[in-house]
N, C-alpha and C positions, 0 to 999 in steps of 0.2 A: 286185667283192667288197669291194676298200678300199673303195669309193664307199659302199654300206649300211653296213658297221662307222661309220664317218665320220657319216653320218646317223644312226643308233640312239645314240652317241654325244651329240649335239648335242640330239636329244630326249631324251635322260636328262637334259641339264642343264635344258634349258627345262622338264621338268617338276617336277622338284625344287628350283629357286632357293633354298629357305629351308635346305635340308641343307645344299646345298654352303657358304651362306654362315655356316650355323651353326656350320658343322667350322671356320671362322677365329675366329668369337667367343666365349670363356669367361662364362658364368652365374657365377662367382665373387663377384662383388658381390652379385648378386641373393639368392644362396644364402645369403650372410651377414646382409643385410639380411633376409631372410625368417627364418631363426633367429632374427635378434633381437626378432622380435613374436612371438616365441613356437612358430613351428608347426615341425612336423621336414621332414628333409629327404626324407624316403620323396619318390617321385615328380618330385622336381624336379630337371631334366635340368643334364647338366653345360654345355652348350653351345647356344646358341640352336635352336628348334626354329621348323616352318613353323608362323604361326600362324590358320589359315583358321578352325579351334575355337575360338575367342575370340568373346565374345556381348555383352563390355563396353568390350573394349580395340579399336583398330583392328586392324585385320588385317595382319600380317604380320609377321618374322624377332622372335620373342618369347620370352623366357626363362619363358615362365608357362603352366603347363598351366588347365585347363578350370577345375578345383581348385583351386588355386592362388589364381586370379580370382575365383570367389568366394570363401575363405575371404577374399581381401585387400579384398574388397567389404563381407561383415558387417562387417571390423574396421572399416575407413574412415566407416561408418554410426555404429559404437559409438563411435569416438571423437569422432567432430563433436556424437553424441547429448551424451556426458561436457563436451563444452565447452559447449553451450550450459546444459546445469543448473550446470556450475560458475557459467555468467556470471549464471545463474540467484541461485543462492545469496549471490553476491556483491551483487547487489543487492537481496534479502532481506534480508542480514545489516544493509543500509544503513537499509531502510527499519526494522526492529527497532530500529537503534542510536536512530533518528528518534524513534519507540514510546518506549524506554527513558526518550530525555531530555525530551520532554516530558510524562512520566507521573511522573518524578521533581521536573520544575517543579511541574504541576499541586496535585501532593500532599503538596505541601510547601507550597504558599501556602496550600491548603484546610488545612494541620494549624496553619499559624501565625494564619491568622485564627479557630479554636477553640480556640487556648490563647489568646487577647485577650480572651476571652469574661470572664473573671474580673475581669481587671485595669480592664476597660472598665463591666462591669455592676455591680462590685458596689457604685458609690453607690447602686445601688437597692434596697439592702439584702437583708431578709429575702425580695422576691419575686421572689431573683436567686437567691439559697440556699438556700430552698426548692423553686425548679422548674427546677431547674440542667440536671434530667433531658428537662427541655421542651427547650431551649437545644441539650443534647447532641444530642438526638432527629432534630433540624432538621439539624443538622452530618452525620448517620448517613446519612439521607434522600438529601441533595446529594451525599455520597462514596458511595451506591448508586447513585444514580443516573448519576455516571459512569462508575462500572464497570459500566454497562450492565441493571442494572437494569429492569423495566416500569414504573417508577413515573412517573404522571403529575404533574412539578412543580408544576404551578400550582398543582391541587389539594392537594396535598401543602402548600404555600408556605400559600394562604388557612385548611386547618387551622392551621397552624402561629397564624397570623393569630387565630382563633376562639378559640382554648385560651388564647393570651395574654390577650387580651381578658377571658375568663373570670375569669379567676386575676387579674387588675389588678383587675378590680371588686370578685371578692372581698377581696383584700386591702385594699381601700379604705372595704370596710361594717363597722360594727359588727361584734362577733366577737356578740351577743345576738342578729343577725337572722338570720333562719334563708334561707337562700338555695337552692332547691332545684333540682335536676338542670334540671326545665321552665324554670325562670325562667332557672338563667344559658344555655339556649339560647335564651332569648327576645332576652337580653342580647347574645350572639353576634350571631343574625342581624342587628342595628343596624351592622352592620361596614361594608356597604358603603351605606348609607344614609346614619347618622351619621357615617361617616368619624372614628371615634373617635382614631385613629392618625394622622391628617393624610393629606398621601400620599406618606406613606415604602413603607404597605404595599405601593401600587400600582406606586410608581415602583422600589422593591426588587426587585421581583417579575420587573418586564419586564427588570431589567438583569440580576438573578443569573439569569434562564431563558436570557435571550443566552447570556451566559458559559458554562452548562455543556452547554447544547444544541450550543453552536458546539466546544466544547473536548473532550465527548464524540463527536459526529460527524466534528470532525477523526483522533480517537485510532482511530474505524473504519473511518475513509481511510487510512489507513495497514495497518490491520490485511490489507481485504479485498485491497487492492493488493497488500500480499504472498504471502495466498495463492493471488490470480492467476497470477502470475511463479510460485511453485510449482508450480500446476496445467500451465498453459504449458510450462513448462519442460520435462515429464517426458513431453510427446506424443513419441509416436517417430517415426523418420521415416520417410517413403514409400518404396516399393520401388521409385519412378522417382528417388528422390532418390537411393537406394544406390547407382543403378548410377551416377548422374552425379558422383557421390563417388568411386566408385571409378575412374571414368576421369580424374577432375582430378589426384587425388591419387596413385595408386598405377599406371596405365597407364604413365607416364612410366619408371617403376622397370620396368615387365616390357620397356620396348623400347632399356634401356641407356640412358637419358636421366634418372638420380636427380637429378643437380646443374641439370638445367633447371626455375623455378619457372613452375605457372600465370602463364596472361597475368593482369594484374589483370580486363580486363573477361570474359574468361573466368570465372574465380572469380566476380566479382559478377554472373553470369549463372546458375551454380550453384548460388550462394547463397540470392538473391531466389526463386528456384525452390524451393530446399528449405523456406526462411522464410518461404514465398508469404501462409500462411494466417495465424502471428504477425503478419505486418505490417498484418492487417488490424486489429489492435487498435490501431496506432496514433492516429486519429482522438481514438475515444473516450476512449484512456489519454492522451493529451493536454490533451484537457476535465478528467477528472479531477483529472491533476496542476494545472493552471489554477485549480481550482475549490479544490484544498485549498491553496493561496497564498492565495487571497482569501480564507479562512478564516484561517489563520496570519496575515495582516496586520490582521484583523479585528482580533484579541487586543490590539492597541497602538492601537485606534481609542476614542476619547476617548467612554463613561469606560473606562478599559482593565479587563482582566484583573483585572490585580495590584491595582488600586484597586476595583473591585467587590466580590472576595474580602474584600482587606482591612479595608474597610470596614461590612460585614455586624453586626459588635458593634454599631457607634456607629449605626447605623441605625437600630437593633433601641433603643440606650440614648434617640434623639430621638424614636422613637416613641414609648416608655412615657412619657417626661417632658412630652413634649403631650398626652397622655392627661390625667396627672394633674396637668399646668396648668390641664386644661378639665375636670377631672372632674365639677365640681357641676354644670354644663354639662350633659355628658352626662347625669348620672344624673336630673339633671330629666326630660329628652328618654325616656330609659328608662322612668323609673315614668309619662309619657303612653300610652308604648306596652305596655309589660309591666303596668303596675299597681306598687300598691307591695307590695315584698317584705317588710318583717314592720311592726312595729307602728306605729298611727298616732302622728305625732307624733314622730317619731324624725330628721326631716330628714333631709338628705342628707347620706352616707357621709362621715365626717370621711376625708381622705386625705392628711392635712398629718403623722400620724405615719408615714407610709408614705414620703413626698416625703424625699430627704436634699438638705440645702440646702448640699451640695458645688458646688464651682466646676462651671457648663455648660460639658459637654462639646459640642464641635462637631464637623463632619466636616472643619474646616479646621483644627484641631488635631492632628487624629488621620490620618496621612497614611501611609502607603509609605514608608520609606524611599527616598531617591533611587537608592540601588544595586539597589533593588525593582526599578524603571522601567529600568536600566540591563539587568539579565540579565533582562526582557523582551524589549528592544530588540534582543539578542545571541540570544537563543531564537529569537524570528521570525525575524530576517535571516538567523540559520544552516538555520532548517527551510525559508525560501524558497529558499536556496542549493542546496541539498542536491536540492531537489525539481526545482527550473528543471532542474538538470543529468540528470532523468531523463526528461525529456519526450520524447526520441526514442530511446528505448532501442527501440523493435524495429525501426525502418528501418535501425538506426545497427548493429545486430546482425551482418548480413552485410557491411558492414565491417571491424565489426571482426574478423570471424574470418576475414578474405580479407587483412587488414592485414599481418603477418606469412605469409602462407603466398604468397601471388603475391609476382612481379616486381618490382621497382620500377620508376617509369614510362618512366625513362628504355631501359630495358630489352625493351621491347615486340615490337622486331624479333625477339627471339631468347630467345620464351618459348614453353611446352608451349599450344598452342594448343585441345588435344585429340589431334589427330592427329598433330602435328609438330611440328617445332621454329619456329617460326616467328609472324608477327604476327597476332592473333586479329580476323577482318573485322566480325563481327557487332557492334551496338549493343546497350548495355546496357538491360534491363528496367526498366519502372518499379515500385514496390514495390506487392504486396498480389496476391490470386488474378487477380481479373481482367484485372491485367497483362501476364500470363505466358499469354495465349493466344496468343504467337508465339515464347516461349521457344525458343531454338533447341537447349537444352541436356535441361532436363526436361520430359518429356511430362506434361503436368498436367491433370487433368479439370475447369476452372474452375465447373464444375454442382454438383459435392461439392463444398462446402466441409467442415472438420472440426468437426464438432459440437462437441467439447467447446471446442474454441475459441470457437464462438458462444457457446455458453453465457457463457464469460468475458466475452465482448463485452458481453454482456447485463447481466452484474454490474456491471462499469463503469458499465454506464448508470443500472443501479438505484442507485448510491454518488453519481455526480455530483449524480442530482436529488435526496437527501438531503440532501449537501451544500449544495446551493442553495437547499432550503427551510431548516437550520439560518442561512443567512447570512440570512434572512428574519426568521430568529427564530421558527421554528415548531417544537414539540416533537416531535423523529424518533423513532418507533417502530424499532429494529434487528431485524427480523425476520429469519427465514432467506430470504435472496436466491431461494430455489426456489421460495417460497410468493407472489412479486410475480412473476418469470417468469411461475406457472400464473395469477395473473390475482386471488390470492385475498387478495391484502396489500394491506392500504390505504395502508401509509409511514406511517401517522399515528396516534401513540397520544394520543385523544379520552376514554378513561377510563382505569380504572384495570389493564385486564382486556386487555390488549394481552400478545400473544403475549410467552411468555418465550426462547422457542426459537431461538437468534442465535449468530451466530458469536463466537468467546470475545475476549475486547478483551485477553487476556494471555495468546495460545496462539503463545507464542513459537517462532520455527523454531529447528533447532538451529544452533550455533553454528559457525561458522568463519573460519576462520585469515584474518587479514588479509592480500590479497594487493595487493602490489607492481605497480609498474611504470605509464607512460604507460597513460593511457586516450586513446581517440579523441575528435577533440570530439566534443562534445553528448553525450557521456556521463560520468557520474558516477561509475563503477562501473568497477573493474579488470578488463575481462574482456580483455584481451590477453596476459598470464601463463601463465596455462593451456595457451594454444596454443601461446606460445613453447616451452614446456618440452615439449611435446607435438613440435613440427619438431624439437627436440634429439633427441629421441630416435631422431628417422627417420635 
């Protein structure tokens, strides 16, 4: 009889292990920590319970019911979701601040080379005074056009070219000959024939389309880049990513182990997993960033920027005063081709009252200030700065949100390894989907990739080769990036009639707080903060 009390005994214990050892350990901690993310204490036991019901945690002696585990899984999901758009935002904010200050260069050199306009043109008197609106016209044109405008420059630039031309001749004829609409388009077309203008037209032409082609297509490197990192940002994450979040981060808590941190390569095995599909933008977001450096350094490549811009009056003042050096010149050459315009015997167009015999201006007179050239030099070198430092932002990503929340390395023997306390065996993943087919952590389907990711990917690609026809010098059409995905964008505005439909070159995100604190290398951008204050709170 003892002998069965004694046995029934002994299998009570063996079947129960988790009671008997639950009845020695208090869920106190647990209980408090779970209150403070907010949820109540309905259901959750006072004392360790067996844990065979657990579907994310390991199995066994666990202060976490079934509930419990997943409510602690969404949060763990929601908050990794919240750091990665905060680290999002922070480097938005960066590339904006980018936007801001070179949109504030930009348009401040274009507004001080059209107020030169006056001081510079008017020894040409009356036909500086009277088509002052011509002058204006051209200045309207170039600052449409790099706020994104359709307008195709060149065309735009040779009217500008034609109307001048026009208005110098007549200026130049008798006010008794009667000069009609036909003729001074006959007058016109001689533009690229006679080269009435020398070749300032020409040589103006190719340097100011540089300038705003490269200055405009940088300004939507920046633009699209940011609302990539937006879009990116705000994918949610997988439901194999949940669970693996929920066992790095919050397992630990339901088995009495709060104060032990993930092993680092644990975490970075988590991470690359849940980041799998971001990292594959790395590649191309690296080209990109590449591509707008060689753009920004372009701007201080000789003739620069600041001297293109500023130099635009005096161009404009040596064209017209070779004109009307060589005018009897040309107007001979005219009335061969056009005929003569009014009466015979009238000779050629007196244009010595039109000439003012003020001191020749040069373009070696008339120059940039040196501190012109100096916050060039400071503009590039800080937007190449800025830029180099984001080149690896999404490998560098699980990092840095593994930075703060794992081990330190010295630490390893006696870190959450998943299941225990102890050194984690596994090697870490290499970055991007199809590295994570031996993930030991997240089950991942390397065959889906995330669309809307692609799609980003795809952006990128359409922005780089922009970019590198602008560094060519070829006039980019900004069309909406969806309409070159479907195959139907050509990239190149050829006339006047190119799509207006583009993303906005001043569709600023919203603003925020400048955050603190060490960044990781190879990043630019504070996104360690956030998570700091986030383990505070745990």
């Amino acid at each position: 009889m003892r002998l069965c009390v004694l046995l029934c005994a002994v299998v009570g214990l063996c079947a129960a292990p988790g009671s008997v050892s639950g009845a020695d350990r208090s869920c106190g901690d647990l209980r408090q920590f779970y209150t403070g993310k907010g949820f109540t204490l309905e259901g959750v036991p006072l004392t360790e319970i067996s844990g065979e019901h657990l579907r994310m945690c390991p199995q066994g002696p666990t202060c976490c019911t079934i509930a419990m585990e997943g409510n602690l899984a969404g949060l763990s999901a929601q908050e990794t979701e919240g750091l990665i758009r905060e680290a999002g935002r922070s480097l938005q904010a960066t590339f904006n601040n980018l936007h801001r200050s070179f949109d504030t260069y930009f348009t401040e050199l274009h507004g001080q080379s059209e107020r030169s306009l006056q001081e510079v043109l008017s020894p040409l008197g009356p036909l500086y005074s009277q088509n002052a609106r011509l002058f204006a016209e051209l200045y309207g044109d170039l600052r449409q056009y790099y706020r994104g405008s359709a307008l195709n420059l060149d065309e735009n630039l040779s009217e500008f070219w034609s109307q001048l031309l026009e208005r110098t001749f007549k200026a130049s004829t008798p006010t008794e000959v009667n000069l009609s609409e036909d003729y001074l388009e006959c007058v016109a077309k001689q533009q690229e024939t006679l080269r009435p203008f020398g070749d300032v037209p020409r040589d103006m032409k190719t340097k100011v389309i540089r300038a705003f082609v490269t200055a405009r297509s940088f300004v939507q490197g920046l633009v699209v880049s940011s609302e990539v990192i937006k879009k990116v940002s705000q994918v949610s994450l997988a439901e194999e990513c949940t669970k693996a979040l929920m066992k790095l981060v919050y397992c630990p808590h339901c088995r009495g182990l709060a104060s032990v941190q993930p092993c680092s390569n644990y975490c970075s095995n988590v991470m690359k997993g849940c980041l799998a599909n971001q990292a594959d933008l790395d590649p191309v977001w690296q080209e990109l960033i590449d591509t707008m450096i060689q753009v920004a350094s372009s701007f201080s490549t000789e003739p620069s920027m600041d001297v293109v811009l500023s130099s635009i009056p005096i161009r404009i003042y040596e064209a017209v005063h070779y004109l009307q050096e060589n005018m009897d010149t040309f107007t001979a050459k005219v009335y061969q081709t056009c005929g003569s315009p009014g009466e015979p015997g009238t000779g050629s167009p007196n244009a010595h009252e039109q000439k003012k015999k003020s001191s020749s201006l040069t373009a070696f007179e008339y120059k940039p200030s040196p501190t012109a050239g100096l916050r060039l030099e400071i503009q590039v070198s800080d937007l190449s700065s800025k830029l180099r430092d984001m080149r690896q932002y999404w490998v560098q990503l699980p990092v840095a949100l593994c930075s703060k929340l794992a081990a330190e390395s010295n630490s390893q023997d006696n870190c959450w390894n998943g299941m225990t306390k102890a050194r984690y065996l596994p090697g870490v993943m290499g970055d991007g989907l199809a590295n994570q087919i031996n993930n030991p952590e997240v089950d991942l389907d390397i065959t889906k990739p995330i669309m809307k990711i692609r799609q980003q990917i795809m952006e990128l690609k359409i922005m780089s080769n922009r970019l590198k026809d602008a560094l060519e010098g070829n006039d980019v059409d900004f069309q909406d990036a969806s309409e070159d995905i479907s195959g139907s964008g050509s990239g190149m505005c050829l006339s006047g009639q190119c799509a207006r439909s583009r993303p906005g070159l001043y569709a600023y995100a919203p603003e925020t707080k400048p955050v603190g604190g060490a960044a990781t290398p190879g990043i630019g951008v504070p996104l360690l903060l956030p998570f700091t204050v986030l383990l505070l709170q745990r």
